[in-house]
GUBA-69042 format. One line per field, with one value per residue (C-alpha): residue in three letters; residue number from 1; x, y negated, z. Coordinates in nm, 2 decimals. Layout:
GUBA-69042
type <- c(ALA | ...);
seq <- c(NUM | ...);
xx <- c(X | ...);
yy <- c(Y | ...);
zz <- c(Z | ...);
This chain:
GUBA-69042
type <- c(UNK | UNK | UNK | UNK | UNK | UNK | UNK | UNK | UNK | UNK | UNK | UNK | UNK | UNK | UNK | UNK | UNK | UNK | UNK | UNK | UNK | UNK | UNK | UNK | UNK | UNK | UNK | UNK | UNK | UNK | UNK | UNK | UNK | UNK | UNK | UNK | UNK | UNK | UNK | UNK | UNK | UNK | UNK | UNK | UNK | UNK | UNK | UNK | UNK | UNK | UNK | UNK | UNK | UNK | UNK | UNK | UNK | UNK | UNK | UNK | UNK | UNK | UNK | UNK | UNK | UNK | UNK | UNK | UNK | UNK | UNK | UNK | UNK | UNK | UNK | UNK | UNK | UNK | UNK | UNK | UNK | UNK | UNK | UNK | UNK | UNK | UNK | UNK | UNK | UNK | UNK | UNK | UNK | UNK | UNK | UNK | UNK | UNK | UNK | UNK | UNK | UNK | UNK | UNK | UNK | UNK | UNK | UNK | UNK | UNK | UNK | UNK | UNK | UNK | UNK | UNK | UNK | UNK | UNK | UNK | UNK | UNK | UNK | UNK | UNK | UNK | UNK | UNK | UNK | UNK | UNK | UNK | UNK | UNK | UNK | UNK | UNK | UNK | UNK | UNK | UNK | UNK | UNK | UNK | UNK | UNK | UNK | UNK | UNK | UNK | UNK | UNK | UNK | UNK | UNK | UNK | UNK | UNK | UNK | UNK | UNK | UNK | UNK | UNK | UNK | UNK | UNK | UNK | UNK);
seq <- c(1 | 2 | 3 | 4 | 5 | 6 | 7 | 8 | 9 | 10 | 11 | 12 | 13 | 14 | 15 | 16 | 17 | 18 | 19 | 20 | 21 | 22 | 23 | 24 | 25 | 26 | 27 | 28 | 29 | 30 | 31 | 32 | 33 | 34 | 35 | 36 | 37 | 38 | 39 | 40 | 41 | 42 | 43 | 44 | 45 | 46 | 47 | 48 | 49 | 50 | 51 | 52 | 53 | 54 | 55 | 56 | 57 | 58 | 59 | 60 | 61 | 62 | 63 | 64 | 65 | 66 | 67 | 68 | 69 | 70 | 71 | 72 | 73 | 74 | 75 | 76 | 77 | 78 | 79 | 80 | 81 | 82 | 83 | 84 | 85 | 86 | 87 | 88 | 89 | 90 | 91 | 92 | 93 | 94 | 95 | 96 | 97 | 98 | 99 | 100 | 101 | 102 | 103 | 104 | 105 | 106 | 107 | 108 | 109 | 110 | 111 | 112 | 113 | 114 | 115 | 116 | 117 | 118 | 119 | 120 | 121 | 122 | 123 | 124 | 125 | 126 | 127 | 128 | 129 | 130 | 131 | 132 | 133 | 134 | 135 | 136 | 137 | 138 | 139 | 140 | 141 | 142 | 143 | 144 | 145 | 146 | 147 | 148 | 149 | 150 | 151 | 152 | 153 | 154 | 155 | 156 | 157 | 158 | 159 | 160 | 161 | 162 | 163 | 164 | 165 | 166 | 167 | 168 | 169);
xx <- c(-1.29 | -0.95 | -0.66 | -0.28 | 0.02 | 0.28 | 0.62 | 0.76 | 1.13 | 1.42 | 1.45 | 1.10 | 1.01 | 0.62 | 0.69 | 0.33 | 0.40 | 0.13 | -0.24 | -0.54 | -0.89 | -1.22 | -1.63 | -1.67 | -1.93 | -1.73 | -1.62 | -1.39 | -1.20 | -1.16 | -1.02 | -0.79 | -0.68 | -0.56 | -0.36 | -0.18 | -0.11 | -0.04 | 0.22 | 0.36 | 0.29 | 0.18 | 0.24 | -0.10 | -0.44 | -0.63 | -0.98 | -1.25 | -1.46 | -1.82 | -2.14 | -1.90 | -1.62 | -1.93 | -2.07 | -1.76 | -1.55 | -1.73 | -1.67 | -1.29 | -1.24 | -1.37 | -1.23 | -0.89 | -0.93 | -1.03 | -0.69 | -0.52 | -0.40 | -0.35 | -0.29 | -0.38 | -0.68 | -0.72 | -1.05 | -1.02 | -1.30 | -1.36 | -1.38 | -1.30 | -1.38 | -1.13 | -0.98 | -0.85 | -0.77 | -0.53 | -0.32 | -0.08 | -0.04 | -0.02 | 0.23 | 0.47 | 0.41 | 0.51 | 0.81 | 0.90 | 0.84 | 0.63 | 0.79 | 0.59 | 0.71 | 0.78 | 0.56 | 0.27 | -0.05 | -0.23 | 0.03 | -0.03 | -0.39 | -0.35 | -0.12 | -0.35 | -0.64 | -0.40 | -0.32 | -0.66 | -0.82 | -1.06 | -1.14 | -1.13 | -1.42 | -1.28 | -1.11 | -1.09 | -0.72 | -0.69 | -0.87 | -0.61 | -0.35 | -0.51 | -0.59 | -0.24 | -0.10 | -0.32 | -0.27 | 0.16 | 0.15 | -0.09 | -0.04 | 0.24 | 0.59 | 0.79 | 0.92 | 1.31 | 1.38 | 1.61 | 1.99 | 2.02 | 2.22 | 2.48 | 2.52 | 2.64 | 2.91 | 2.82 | 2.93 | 3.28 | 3.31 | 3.30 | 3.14 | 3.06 | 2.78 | 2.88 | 2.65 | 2.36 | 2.32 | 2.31 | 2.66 | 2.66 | 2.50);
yy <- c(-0.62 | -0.67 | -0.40 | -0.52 | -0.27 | -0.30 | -0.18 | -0.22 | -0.20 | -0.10 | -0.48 | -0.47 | -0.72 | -0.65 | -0.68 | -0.75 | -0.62 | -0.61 | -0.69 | -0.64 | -0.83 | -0.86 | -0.86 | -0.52 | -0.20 | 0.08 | 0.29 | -0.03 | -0.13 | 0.27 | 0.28 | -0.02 | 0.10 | 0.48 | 0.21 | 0.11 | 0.43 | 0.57 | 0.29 | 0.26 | 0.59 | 0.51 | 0.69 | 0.58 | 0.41 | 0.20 | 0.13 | 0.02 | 0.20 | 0.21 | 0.20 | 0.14 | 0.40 | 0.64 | 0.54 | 0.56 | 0.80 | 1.09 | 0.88 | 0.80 | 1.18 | 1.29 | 1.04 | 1.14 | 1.47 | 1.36 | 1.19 | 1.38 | 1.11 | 1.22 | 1.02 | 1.06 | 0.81 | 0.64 | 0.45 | 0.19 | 0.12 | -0.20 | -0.31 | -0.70 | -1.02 | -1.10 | -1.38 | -1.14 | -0.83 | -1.11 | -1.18 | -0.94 | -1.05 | -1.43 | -1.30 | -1.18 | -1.41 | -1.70 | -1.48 | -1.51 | -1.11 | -1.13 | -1.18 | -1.23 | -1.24 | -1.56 | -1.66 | -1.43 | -1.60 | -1.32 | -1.40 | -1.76 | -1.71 | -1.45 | -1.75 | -1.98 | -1.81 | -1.71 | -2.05 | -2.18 | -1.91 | -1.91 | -2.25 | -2.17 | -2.09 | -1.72 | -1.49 | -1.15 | -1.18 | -1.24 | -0.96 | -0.69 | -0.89 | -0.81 | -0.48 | -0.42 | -0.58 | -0.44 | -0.10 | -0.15 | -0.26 | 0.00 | 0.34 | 0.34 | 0.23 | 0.22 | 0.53 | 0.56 | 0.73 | 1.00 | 1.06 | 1.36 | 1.64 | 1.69 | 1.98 | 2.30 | 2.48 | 2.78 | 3.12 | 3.05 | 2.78 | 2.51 | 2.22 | 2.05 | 2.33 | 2.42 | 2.24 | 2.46 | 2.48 | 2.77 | 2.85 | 2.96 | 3.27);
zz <- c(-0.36 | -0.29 | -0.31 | -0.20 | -0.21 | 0.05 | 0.12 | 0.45 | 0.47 | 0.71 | 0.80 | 0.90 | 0.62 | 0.48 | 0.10 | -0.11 | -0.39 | -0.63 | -0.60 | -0.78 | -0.71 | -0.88 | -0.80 | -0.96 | -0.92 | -0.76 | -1.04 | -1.18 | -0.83 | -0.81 | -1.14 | -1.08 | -0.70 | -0.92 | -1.15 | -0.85 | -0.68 | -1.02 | -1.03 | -0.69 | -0.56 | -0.20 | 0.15 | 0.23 | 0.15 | 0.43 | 0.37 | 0.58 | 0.73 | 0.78 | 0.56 | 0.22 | 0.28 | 0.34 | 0.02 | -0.18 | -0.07 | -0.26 | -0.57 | -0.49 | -0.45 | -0.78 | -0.95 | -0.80 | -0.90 | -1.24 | -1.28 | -1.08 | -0.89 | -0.53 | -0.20 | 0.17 | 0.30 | 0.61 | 0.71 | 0.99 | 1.15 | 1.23 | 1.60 | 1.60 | 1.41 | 1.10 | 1.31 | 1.59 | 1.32 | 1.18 | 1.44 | 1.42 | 1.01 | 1.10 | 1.40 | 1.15 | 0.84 | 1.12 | 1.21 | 0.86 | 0.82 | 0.48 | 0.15 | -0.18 | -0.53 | -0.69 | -1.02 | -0.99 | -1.00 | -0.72 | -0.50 | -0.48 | -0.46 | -0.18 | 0.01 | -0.06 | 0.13 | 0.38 | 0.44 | 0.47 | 0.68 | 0.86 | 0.68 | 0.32 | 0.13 | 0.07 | 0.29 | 0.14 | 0.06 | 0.43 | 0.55 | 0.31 | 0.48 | 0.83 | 0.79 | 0.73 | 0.99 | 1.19 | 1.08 | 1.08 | 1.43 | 1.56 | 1.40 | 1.14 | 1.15 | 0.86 | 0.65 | 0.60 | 0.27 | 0.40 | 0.25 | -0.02 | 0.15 | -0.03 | -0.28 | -0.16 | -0.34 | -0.55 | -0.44 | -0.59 | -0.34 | -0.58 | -0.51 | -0.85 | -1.04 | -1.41 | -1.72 | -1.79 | -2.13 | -2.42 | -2.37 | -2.02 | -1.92);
């Protein structure tokens, strides 16, 4: 199991940004993907779907509920091989559009596959790095944090509001 977190920004650069991988039974890669969202407080989770997100999702919703750690889910279902999923990833990693962060040991092994794919030994790194590409390109452009309006003046007309504390009433 592999889980990647991703930011996409204004420059249309895809930023990896942390990762988490493991052969684990469904209740530790659950745990580990509500670290991450707990951490980076995603927009979105893509999983794959099919006979697994069937089996799992029951459990990823309790569990969520349990921590009360809350995120909309989006299943893609699968309807080409790994080499033509990836294109649109290796598409922009040629274009230079990918950044990773220098010195962490995931993100050289996530390269590393990336790199070697579809000869390497193991491509599950890859496929994360598909799927989003896939998903980016397809159904969802990036999200623009939006300017705080600015603060409206109090009924006195004054812009800046008075310090709430026990002295004012």
């Amino acid at each position: 199991t592999e889980d990647g977190v991703f930011g996409l920004g204004a420059d249309d650069v895809l930023y990896v940004l942390d990762w988490w991988s493991g052969q684990a039974t469904a209740d530790v890669w659950i745990a580990e993907l509500l670290r991450l969202a707990k951490k980076w407080k995603p927009a979105c989770w893509f999983g794959e779907g099919g006979v697994i997100a069937r089996a799992t999702e029951p459990l990823l919703r309790r569990t969520m509920r349990e921590s009360r750690t809350y995120f909309r889910t989006e299943y893609v279902t699968p309807i080409h091989d790994k080499e033509v999923r990836g294109r649109a990833f290796q598409g922009r990693a040629h274009a230079r559009r990918v950044r990773f962060p220098v010195g962490e040991a995931w993100a050289d092994r996530v390269i590393e596959q990336c790199v070697r794919f579809p000869g390497g030994k193991h491509d599950d790194a890859f496929d994360v790095m598909a799927w989003m590409g896939l998903v980016i390109d397809q159904a969802h452009p990036a999200l623009a944090a939006r300017d705080k309006p600015a603060k409206p003046a109090d009924r006195w007309r004054r812009k800046e509001q008075p310090a709430r504390n026990w002295k004012v009433v």
